[in-house]
VEXVOMI-795624 format. One record per residue (C-alpha): residue number from 1; x, z, y. Coordinates in nm, 2 decimals, always signed. Last residue first. Layout:
<nodes>
@resi=NUM px=X pz=Z py=Y
...
</nodes>
This chain:
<nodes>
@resi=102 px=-11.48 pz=+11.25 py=+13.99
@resi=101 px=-11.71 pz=+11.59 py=+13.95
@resi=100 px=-11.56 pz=+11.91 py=+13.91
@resi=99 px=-11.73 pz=+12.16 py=+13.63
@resi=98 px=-11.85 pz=+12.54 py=+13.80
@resi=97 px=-11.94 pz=+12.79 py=+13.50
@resi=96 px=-11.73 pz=+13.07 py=+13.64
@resi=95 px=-11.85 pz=+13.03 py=+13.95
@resi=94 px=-12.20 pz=+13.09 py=+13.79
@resi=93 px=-12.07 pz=+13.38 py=+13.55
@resi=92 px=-11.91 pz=+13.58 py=+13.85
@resi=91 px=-12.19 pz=+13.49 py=+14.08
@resi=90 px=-12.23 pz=+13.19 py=+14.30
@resi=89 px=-12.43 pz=+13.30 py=+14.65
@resi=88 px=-12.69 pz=+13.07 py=+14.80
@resi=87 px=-12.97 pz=+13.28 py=+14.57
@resi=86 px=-13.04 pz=+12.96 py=+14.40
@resi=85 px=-13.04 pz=+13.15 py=+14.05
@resi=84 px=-12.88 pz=+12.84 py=+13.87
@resi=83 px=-12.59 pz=+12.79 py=+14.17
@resi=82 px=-12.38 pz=+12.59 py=+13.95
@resi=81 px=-12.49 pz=+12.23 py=+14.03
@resi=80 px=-12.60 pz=+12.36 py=+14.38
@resi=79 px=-12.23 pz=+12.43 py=+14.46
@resi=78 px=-12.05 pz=+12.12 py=+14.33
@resi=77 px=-12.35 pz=+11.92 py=+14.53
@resi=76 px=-12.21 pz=+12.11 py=+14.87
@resi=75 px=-11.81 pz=+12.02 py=+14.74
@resi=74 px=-11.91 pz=+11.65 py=+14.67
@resi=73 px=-12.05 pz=+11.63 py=+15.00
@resi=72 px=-11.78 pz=+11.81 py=+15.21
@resi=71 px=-11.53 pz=+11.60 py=+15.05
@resi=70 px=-11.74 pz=+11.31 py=+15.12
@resi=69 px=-11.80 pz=+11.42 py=+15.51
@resi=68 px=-11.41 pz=+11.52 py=+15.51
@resi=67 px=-11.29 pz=+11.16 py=+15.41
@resi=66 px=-11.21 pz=+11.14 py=+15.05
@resi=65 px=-10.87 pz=+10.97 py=+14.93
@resi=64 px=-10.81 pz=+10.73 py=+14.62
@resi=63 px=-10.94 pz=+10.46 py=+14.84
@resi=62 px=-10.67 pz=+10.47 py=+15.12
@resi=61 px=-10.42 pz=+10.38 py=+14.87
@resi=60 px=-10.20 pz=+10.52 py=+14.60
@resi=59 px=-10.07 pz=+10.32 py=+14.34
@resi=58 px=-9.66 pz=+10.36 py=+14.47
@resi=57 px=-9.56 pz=+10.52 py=+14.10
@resi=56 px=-9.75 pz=+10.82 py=+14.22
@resi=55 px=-9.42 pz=+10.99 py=+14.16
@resi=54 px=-9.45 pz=+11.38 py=+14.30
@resi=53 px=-9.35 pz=+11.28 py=+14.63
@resi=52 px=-9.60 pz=+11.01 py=+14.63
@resi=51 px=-9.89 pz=+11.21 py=+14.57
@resi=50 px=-9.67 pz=+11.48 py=+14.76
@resi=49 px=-9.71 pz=+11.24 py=+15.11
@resi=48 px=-10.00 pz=+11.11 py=+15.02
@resi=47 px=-10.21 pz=+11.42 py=+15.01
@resi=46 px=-10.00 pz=+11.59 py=+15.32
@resi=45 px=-10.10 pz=+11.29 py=+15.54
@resi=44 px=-10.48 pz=+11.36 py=+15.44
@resi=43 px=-10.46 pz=+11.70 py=+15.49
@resi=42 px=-10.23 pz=+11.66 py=+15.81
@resi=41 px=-10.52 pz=+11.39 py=+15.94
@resi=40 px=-10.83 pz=+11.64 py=+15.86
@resi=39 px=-10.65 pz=+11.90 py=+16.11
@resi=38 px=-10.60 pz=+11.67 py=+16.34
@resi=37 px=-10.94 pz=+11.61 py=+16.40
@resi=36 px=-10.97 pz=+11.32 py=+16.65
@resi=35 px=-10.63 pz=+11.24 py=+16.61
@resi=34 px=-10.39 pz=+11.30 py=+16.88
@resi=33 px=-10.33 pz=+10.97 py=+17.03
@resi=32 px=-9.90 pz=+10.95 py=+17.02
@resi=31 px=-10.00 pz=+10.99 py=+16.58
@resi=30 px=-9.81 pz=+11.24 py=+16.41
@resi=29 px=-9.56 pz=+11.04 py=+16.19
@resi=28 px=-9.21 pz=+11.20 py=+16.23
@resi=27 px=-9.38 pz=+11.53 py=+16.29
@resi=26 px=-9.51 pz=+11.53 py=+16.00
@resi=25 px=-9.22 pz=+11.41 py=+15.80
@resi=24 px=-8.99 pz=+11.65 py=+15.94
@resi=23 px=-9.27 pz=+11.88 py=+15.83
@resi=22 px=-9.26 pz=+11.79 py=+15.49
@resi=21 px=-8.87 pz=+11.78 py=+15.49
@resi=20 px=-8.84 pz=+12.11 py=+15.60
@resi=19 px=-9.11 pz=+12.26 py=+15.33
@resi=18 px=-8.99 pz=+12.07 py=+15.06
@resi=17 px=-8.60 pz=+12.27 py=+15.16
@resi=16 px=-8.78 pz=+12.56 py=+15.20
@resi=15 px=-8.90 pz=+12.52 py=+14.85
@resi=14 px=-8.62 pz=+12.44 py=+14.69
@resi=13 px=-8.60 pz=+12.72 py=+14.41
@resi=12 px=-8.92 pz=+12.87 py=+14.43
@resi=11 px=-8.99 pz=+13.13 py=+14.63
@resi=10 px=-9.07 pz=+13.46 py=+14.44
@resi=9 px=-9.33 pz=+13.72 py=+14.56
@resi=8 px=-9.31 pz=+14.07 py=+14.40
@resi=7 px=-9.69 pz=+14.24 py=+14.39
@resi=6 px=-9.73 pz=+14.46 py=+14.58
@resi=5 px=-9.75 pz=+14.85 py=+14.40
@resi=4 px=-9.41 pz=+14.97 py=+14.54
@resi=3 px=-9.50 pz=+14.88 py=+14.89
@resi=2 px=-9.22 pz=+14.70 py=+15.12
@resi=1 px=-9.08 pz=+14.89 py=+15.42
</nodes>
């Protein structure tokens, strides 16, 4: 039974249809030798695949995508930028004040 205070969840229209075809696509293009970290690989499959879903106009390439070590880089330097206390922790007014480097 559903709870009268959650909040009401609405699927887009389409959505499982995206989601089918996504996977499809997946599972079309998983590598026979399972990727070191295949986790990293759907990311990185799932970022061109709705980059060019959503009309990239063909431009994307292996450039315009981070590897997990400079992801994980520019995400650590994100953090220290807005930790001004350097407690380790980003308060309300810290996180708040967090700017994205590209």
């Amino acid at each position: 039974m559903a709870s009268s205070y959650a909040s009401r969840t609405v699927i887009p229209e389409g959505y499982p249809q995206v989601l089918k075809d996504f996977t499809r696509e997946v599972l079309r293009n998983f590598p026979a030798d399972e990727p070191s970290d295949p986790q990293a690989w759907i990311y990185e499959f799932g970022s061109r695949y709705f980059a060019d879903a959503a009309g990239s106009n063909g431009q994307s390439n292996e450039a315009d995508f981070m590897s997990p070590a400079e992801m994980e880089a520019q995400i650590r330097e994100i953090f220290l930028d807005a930790d001004k206390d350097q407690n380790g922790f980003l308060d309300r007014q810290e996180f708040k004040s967090v700017r994205f480097h590209r």
